[in-house]
PDB file with one MODEL, atoms N, CA, C and O in Angstrom:
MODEL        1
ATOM      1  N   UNK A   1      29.001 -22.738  19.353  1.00  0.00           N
ATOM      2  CA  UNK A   1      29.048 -23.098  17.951  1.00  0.00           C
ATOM      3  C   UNK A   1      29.155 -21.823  17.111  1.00  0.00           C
ATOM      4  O   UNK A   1      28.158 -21.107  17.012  1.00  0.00           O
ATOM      5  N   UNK A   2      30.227 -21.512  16.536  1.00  0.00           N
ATOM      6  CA  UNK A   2      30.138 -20.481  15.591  1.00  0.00           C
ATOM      7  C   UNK A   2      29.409 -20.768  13.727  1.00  0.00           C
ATOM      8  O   UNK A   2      29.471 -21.714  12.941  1.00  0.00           O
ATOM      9  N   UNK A   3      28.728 -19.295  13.679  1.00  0.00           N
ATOM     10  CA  UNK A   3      28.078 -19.555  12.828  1.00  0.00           C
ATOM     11  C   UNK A   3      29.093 -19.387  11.867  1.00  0.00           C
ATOM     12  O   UNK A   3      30.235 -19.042  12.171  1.00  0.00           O
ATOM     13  N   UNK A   4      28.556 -19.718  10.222  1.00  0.00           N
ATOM     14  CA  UNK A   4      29.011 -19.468   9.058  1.00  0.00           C
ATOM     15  C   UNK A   4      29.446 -17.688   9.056  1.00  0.00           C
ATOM     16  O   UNK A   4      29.012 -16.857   9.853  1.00  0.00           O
ATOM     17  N   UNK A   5      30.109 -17.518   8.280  1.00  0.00           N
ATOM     18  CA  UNK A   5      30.385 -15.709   7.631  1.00  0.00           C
ATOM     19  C   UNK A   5      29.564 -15.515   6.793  1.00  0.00           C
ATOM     20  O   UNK A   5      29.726 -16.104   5.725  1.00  0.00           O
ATOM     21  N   UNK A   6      28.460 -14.685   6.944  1.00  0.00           N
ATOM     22  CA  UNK A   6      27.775 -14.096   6.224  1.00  0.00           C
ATOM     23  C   UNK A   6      28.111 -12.883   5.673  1.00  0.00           C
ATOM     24  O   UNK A   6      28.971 -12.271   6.305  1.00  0.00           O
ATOM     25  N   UNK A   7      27.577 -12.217   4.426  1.00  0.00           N
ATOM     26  CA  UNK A   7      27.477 -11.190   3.512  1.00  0.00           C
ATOM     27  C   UNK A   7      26.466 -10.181   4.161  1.00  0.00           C
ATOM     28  O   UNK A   7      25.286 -10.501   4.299  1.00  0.00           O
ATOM     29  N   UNK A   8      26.935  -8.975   4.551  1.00  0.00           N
ATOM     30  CA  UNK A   8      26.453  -7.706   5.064  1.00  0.00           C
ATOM     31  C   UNK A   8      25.872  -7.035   3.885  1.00  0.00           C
ATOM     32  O   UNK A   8      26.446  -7.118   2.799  1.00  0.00           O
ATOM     33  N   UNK A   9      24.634  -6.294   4.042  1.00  0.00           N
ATOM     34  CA  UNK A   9      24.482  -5.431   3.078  1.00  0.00           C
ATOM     35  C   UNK A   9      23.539  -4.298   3.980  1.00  0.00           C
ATOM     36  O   UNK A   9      22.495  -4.679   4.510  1.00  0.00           O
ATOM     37  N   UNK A  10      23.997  -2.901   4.100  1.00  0.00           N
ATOM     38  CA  UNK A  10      23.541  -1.834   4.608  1.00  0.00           C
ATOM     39  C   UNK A  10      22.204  -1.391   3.767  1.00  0.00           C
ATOM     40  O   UNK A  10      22.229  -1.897   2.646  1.00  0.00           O
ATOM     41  N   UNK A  11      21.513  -0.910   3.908  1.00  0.00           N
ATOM     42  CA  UNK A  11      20.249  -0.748   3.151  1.00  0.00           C
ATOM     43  C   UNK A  11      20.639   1.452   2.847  1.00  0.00           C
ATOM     44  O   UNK A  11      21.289   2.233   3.542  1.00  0.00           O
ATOM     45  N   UNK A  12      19.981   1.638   1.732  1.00  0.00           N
ATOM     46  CA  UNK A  12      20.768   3.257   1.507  1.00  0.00           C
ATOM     47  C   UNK A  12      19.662   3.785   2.778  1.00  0.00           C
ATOM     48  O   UNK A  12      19.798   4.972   3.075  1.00  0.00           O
ATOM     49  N   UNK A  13      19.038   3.336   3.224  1.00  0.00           N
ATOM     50  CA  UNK A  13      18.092   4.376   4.290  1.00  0.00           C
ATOM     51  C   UNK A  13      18.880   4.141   5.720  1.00  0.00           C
ATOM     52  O   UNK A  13      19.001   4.991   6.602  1.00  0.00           O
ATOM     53  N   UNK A  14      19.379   2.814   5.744  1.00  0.00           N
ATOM     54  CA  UNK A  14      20.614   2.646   6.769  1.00  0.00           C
ATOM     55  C   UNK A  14      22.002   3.515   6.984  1.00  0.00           C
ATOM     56  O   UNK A  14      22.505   3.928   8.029  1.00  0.00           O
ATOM     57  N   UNK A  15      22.472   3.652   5.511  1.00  0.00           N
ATOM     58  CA  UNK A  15      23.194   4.880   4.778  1.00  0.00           C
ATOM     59  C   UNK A  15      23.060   6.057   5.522  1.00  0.00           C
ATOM     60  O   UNK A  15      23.923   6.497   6.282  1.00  0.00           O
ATOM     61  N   UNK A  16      21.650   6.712   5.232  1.00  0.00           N
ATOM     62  CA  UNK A  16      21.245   7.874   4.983  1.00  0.00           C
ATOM     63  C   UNK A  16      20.999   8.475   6.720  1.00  0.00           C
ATOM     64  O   UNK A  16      21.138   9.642   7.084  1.00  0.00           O
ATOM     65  N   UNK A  17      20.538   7.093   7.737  1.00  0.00           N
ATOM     66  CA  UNK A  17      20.925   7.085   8.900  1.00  0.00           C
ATOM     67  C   UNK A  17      22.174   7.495   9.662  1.00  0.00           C
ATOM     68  O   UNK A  17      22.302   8.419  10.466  1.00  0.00           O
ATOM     69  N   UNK A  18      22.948   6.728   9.293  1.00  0.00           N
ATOM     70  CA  UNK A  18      24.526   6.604   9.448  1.00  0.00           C
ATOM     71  C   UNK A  18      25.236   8.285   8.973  1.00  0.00           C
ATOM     72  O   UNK A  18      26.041   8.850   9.712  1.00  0.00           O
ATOM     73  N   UNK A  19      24.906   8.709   8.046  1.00  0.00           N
ATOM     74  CA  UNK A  19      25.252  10.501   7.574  1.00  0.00           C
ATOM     75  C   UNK A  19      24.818  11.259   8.071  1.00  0.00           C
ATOM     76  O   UNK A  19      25.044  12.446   7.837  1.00  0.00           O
ATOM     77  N   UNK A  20      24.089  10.856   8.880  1.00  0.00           N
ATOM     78  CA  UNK A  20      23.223  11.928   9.964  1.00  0.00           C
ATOM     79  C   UNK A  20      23.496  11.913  11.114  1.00  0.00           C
ATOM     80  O   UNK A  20      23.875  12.838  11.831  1.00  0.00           O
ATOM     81  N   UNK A  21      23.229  10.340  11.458  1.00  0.00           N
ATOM     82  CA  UNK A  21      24.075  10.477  12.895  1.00  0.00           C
ATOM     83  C   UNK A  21      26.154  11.227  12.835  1.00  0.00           C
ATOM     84  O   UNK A  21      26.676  11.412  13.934  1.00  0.00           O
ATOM     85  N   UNK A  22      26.869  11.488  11.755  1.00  0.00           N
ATOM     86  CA  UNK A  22      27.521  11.265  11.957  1.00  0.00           C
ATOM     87  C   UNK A  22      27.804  13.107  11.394  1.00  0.00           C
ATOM     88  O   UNK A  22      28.767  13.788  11.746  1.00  0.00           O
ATOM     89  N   UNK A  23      26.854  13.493  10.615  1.00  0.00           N
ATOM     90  CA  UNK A  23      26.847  14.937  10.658  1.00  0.00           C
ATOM     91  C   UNK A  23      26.369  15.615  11.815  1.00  0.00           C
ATOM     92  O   UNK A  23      27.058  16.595  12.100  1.00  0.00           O
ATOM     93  N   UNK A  24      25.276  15.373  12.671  1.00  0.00           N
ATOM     94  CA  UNK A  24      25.023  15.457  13.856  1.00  0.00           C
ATOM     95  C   UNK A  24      26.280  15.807  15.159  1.00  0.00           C
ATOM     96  O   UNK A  24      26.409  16.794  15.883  1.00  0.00           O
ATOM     97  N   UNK A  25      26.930  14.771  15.077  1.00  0.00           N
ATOM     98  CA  UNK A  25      27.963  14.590  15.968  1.00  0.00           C
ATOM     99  C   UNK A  25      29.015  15.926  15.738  1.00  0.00           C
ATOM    100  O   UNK A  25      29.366  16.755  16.578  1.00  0.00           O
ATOM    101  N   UNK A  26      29.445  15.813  14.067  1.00  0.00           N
ATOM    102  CA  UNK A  26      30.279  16.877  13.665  1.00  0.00           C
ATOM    103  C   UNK A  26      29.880  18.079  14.232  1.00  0.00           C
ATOM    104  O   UNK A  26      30.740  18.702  14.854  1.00  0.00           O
ATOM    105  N   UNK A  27      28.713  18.557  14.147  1.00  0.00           N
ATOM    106  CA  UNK A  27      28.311  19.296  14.611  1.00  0.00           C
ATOM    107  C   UNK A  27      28.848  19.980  16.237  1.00  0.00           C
ATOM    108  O   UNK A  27      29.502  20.954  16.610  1.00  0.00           O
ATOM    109  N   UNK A  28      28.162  18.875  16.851  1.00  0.00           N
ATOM    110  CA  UNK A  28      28.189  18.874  18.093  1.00  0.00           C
ATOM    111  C   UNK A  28      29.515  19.232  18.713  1.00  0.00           C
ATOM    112  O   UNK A  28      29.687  20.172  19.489  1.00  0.00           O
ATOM    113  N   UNK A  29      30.909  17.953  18.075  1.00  0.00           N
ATOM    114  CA  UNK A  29      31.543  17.644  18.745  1.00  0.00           C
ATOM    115  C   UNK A  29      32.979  18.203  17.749  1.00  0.00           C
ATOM    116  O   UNK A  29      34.040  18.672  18.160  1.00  0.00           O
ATOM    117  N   UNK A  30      32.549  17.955  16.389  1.00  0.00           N
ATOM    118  CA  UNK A  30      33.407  17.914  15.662  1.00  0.00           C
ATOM    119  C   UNK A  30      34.269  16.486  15.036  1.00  0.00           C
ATOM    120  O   UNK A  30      34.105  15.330  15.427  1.00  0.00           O
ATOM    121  N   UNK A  31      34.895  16.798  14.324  1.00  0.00           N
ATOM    122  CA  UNK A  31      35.427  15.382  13.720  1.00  0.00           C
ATOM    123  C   UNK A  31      36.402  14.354  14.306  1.00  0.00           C
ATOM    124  O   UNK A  31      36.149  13.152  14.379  1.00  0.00           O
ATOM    125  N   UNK A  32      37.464  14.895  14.691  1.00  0.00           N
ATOM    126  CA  UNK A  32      38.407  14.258  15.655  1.00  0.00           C
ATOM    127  C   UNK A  32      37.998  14.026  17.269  1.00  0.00           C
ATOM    128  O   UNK A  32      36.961  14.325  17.861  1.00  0.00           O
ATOM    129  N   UNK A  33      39.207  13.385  17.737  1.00  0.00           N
ATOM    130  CA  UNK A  33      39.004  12.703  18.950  1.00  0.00           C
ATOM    131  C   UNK A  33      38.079  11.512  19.394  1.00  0.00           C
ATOM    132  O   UNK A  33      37.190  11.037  18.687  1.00  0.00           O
ATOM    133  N   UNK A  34      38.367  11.145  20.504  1.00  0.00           N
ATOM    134  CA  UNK A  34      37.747   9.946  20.922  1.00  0.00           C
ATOM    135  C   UNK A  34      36.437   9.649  20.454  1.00  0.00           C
ATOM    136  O   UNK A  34      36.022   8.679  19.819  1.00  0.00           O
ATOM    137  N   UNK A  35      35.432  11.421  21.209  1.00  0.00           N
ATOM    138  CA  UNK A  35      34.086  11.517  20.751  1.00  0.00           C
ATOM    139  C   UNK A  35      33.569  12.364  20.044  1.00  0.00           C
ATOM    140  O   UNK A  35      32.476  12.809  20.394  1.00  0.00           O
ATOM    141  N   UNK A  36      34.145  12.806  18.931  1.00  0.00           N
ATOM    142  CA  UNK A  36      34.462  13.460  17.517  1.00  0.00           C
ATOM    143  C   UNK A  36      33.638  12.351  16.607  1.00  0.00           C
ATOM    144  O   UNK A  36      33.722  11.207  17.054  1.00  0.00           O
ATOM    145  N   UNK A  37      32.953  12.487  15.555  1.00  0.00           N
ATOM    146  CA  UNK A  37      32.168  12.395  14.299  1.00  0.00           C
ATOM    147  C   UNK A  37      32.877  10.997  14.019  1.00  0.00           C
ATOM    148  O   UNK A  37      32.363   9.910  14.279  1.00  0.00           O
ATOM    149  N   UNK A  38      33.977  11.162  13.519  1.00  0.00           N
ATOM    150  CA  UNK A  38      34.742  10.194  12.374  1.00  0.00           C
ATOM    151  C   UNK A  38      34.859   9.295  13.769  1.00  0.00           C
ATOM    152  O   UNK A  38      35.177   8.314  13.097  1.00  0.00           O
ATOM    153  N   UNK A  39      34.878   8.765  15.158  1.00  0.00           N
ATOM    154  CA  UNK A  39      35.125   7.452  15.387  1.00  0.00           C
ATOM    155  C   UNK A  39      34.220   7.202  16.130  1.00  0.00           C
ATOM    156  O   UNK A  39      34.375   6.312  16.967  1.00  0.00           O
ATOM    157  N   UNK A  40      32.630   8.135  16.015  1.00  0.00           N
ATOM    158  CA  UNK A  40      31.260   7.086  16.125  1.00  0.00           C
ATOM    159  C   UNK A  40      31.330   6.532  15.020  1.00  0.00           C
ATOM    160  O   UNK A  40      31.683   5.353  14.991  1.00  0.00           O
ATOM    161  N   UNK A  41      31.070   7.105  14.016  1.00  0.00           N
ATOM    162  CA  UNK A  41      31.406   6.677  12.599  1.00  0.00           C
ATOM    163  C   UNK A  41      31.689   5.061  12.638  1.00  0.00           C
ATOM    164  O   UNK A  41      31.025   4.054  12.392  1.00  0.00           O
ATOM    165  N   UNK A  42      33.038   5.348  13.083  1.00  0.00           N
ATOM    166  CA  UNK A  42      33.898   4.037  13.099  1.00  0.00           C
ATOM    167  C   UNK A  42      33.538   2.568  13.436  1.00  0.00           C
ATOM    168  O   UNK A  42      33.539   1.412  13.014  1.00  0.00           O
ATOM    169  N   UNK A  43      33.197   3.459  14.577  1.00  0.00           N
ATOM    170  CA  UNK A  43      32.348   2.511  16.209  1.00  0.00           C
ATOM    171  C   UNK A  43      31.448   1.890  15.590  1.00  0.00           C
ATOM    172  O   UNK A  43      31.678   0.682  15.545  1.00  0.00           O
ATOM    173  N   UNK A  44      30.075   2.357  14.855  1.00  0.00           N
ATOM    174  CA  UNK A  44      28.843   1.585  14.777  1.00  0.00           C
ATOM    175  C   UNK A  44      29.378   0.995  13.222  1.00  0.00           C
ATOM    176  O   UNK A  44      28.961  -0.120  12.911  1.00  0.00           O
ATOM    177  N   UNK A  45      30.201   1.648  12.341  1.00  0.00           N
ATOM    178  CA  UNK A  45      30.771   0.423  11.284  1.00  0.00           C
ATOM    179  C   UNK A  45      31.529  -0.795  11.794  1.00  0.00           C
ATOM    180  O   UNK A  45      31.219  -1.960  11.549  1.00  0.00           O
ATOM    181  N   UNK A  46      32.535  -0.398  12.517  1.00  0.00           N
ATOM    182  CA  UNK A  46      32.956  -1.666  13.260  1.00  0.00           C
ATOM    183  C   UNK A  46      31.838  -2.997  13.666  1.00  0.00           C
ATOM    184  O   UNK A  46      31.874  -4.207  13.443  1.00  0.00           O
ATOM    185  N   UNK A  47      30.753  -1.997  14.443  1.00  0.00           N
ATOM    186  CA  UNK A  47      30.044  -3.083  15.076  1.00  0.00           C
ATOM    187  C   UNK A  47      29.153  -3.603  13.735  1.00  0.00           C
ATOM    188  O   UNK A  47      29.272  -4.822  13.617  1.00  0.00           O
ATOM    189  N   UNK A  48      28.555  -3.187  13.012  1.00  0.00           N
ATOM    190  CA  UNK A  48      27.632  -3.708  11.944  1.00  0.00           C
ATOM    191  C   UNK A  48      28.801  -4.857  11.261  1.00  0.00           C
ATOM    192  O   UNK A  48      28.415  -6.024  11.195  1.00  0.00           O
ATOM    193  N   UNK A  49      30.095  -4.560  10.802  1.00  0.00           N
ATOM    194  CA  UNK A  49      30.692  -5.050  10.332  1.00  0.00           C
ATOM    195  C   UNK A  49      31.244  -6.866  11.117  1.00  0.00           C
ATOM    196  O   UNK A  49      31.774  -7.798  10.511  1.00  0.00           O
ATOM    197  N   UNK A  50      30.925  -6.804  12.323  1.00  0.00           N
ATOM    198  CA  UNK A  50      31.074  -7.495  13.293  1.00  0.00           C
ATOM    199  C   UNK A  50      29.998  -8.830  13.402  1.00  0.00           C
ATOM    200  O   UNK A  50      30.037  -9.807  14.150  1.00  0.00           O
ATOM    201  N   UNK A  51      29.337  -8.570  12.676  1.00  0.00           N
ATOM    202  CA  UNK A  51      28.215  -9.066  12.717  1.00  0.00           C
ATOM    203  C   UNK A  51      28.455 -10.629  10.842  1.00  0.00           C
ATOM    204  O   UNK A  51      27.657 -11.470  10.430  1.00  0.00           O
ATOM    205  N   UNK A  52      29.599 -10.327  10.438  1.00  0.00           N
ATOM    206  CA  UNK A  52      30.244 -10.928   9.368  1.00  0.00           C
ATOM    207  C   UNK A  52      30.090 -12.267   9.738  1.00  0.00           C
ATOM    208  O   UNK A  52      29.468 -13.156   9.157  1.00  0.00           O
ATOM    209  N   UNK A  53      30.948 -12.314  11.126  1.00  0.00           N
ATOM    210  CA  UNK A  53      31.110 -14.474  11.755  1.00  0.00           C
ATOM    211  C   UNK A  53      30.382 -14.237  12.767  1.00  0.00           C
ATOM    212  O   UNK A  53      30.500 -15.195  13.532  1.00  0.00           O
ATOM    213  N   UNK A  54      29.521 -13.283  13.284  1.00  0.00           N
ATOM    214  CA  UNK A  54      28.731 -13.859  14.131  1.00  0.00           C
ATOM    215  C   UNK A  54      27.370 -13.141  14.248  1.00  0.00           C
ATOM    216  O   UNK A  54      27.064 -12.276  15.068  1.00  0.00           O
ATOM    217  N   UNK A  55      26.324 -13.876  12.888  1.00  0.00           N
ATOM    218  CA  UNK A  55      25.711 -12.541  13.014  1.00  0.00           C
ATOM    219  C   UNK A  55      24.257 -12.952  13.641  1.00  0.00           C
ATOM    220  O   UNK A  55      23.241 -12.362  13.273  1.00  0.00           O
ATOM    221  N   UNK A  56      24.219 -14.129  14.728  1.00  0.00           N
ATOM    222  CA  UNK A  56      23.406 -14.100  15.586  1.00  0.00           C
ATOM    223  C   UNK A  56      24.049 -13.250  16.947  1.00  0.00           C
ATOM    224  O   UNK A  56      23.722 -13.761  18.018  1.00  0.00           O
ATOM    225  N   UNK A  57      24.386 -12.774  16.986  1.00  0.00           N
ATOM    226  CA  UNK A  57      25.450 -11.949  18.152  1.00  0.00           C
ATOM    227  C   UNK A  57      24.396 -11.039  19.042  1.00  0.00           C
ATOM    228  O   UNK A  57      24.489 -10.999  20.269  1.00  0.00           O
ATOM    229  N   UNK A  58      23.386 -10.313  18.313  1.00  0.00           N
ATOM    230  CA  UNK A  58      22.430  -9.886  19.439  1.00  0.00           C
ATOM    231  C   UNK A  58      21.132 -10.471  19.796  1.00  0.00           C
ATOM    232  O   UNK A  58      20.764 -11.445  19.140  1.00  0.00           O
ATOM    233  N   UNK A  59      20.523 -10.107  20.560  1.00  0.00           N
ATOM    234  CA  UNK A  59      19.147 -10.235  20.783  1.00  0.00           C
ATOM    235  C   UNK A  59      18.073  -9.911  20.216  1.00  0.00           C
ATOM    236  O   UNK A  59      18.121  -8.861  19.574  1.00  0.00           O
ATOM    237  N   UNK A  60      16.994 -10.530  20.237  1.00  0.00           N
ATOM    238  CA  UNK A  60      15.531  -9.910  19.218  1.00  0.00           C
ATOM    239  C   UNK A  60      15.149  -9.043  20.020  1.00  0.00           C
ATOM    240  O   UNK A  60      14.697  -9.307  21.134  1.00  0.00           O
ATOM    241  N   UNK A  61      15.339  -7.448  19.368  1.00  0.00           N
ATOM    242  CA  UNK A  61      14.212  -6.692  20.251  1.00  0.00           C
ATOM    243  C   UNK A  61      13.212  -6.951  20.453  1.00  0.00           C
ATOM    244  O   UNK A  61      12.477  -7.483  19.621  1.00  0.00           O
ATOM    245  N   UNK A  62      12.690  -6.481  22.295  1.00  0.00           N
ATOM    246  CA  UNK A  62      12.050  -6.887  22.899  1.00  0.00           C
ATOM    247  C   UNK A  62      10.379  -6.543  22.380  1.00  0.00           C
ATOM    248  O   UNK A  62       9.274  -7.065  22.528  1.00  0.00           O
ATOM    249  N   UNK A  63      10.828  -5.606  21.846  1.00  0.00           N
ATOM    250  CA  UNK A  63       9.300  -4.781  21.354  1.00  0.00           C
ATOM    251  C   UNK A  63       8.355  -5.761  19.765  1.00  0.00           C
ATOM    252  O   UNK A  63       7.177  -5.712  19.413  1.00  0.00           O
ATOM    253  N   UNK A  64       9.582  -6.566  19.167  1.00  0.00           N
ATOM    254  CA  UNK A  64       9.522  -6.768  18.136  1.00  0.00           C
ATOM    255  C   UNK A  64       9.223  -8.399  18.483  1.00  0.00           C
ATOM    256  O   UNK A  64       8.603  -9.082  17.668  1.00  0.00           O
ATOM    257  N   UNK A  65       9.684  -8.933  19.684  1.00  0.00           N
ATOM    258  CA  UNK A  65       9.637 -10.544  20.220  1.00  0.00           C
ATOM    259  C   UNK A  65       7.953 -10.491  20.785  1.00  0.00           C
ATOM    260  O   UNK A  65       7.093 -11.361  20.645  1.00  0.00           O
ATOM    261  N   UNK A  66       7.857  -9.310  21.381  1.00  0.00           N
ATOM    262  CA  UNK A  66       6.191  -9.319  22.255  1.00  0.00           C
ATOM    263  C   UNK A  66       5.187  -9.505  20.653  1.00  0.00           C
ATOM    264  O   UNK A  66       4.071 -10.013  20.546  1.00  0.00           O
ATOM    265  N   UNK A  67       5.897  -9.009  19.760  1.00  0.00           N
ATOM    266  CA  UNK A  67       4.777  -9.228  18.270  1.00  0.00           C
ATOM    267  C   UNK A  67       4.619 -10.551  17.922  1.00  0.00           C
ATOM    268  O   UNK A  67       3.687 -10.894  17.194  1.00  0.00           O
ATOM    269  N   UNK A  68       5.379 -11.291  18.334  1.00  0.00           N
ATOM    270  CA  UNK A  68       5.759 -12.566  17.628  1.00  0.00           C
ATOM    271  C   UNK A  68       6.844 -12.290  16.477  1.00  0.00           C
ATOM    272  O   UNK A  68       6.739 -13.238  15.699  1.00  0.00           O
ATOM    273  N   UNK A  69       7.719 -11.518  16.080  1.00  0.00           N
ATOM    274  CA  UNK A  69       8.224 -11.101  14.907  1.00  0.00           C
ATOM    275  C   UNK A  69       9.909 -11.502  15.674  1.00  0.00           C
ATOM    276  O   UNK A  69      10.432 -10.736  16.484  1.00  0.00           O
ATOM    277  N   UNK A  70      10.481 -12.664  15.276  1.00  0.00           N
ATOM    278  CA  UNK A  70      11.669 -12.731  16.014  1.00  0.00           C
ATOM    279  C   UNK A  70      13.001 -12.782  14.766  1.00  0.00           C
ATOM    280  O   UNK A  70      14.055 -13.404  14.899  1.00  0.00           O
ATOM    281  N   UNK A  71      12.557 -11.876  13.467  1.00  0.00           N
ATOM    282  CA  UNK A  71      13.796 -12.312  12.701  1.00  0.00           C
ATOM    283  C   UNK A  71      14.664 -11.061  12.460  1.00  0.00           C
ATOM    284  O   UNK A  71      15.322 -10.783  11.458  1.00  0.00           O
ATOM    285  N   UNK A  72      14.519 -10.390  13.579  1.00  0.00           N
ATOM    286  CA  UNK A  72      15.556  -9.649  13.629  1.00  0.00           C
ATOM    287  C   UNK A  72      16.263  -9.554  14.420  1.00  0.00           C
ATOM    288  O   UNK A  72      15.980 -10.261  15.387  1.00  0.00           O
ATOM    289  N   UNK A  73      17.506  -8.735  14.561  1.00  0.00           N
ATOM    290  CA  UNK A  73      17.683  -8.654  16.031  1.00  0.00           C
ATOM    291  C   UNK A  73      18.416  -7.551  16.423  1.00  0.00           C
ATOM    292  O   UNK A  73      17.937  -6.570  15.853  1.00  0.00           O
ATOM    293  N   UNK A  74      19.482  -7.198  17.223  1.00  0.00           N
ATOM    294  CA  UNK A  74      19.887  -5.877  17.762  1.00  0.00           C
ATOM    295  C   UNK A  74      20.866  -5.520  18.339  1.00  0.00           C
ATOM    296  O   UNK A  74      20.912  -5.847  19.525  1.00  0.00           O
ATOM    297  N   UNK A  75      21.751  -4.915  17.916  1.00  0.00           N
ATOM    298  CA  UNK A  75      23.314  -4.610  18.753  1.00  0.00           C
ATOM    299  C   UNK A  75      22.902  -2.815  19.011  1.00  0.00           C
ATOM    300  O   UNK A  75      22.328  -1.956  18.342  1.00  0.00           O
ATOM    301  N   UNK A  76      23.656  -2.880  20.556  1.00  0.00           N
ATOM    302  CA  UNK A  76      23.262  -1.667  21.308  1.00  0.00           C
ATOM    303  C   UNK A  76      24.564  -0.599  21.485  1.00  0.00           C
ATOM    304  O   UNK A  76      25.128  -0.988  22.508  1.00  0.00           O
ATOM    305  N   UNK A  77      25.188   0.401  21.030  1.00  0.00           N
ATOM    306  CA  UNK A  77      25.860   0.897  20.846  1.00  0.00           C
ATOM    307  C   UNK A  77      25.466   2.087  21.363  1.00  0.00           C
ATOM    308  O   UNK A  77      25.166   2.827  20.425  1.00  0.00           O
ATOM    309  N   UNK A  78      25.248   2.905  22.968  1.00  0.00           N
ATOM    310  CA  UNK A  78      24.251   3.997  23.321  1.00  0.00           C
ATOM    311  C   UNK A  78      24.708   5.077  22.669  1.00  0.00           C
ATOM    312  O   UNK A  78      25.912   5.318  22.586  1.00  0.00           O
ATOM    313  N   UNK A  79      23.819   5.797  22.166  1.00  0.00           N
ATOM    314  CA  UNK A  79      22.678   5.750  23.026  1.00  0.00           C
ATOM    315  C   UNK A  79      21.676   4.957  21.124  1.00  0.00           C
ATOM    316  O   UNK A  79      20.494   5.051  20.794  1.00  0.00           O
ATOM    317  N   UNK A  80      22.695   4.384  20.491  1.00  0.00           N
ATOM    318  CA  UNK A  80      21.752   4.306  18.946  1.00  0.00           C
ATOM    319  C   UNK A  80      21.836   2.534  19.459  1.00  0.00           C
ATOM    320  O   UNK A  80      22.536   1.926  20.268  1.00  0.00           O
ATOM    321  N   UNK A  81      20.678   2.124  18.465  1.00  0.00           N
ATOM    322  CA  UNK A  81      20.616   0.474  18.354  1.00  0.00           C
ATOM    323  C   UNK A  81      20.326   0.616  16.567  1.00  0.00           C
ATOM    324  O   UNK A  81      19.693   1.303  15.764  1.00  0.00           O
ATOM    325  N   UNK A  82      21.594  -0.945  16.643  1.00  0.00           N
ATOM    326  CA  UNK A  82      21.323  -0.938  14.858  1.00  0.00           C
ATOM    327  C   UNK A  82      20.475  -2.554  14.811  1.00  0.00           C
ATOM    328  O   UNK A  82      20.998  -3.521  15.365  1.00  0.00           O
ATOM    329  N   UNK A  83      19.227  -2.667  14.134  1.00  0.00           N
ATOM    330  CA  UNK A  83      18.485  -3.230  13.844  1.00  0.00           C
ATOM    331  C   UNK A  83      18.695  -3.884  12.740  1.00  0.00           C
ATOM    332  O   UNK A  83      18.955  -3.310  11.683  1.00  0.00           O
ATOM    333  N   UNK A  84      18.583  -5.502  12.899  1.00  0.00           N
ATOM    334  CA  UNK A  84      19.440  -6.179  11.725  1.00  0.00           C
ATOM    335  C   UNK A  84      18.650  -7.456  11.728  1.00  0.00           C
ATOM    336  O   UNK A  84      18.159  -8.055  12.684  1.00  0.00           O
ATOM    337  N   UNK A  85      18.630  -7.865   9.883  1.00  0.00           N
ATOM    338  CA  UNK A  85      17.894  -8.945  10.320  1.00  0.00           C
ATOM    339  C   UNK A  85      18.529  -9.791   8.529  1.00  0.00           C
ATOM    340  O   UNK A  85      18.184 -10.934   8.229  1.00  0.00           O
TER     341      UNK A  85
ENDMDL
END
């Protein structure tokens, strides 16, 4: 059963995540290529963005299900997980 399309909204500390992981990388790797800055970048926007028509698509972390707390949940992109609820 596919769900409805829902409305995404990144939170600025999600933001502020996302500029780091992605200055980080620059760093590391630099901007271009496969595993270059600009297409992790890409990668974990893609996947957040993915989450539009299907945004029961991951699982409740496990750490967060042992609380009783099941309204979030989790797409795994290694070595980062984006936490969404």
């Amino acid at each position: 059963m596919m769900t409805a399309a829902v409305a995404i909204e990144i939170t600025s500390g999600a933001e502020r995540d996302l500029a780091g992981i992605w200055q980080r990388r620059l760093t590391q790797r630099g901007p271009d290529g496969d595993d270059g800055a600009d297409a992790l970048l890409d990668d974990l926007v893609a996947s957040i963005e993915s989450l539009v028509n299907n945004p029961e698509k991951g699982p409740v972390p496990p750490e967060l299900e042992a609380l009783g707390i099941t309204d979030f949940r989790q797409l795994s992109r290694f070595p980062f997980r984006i936490i969404y609820g």
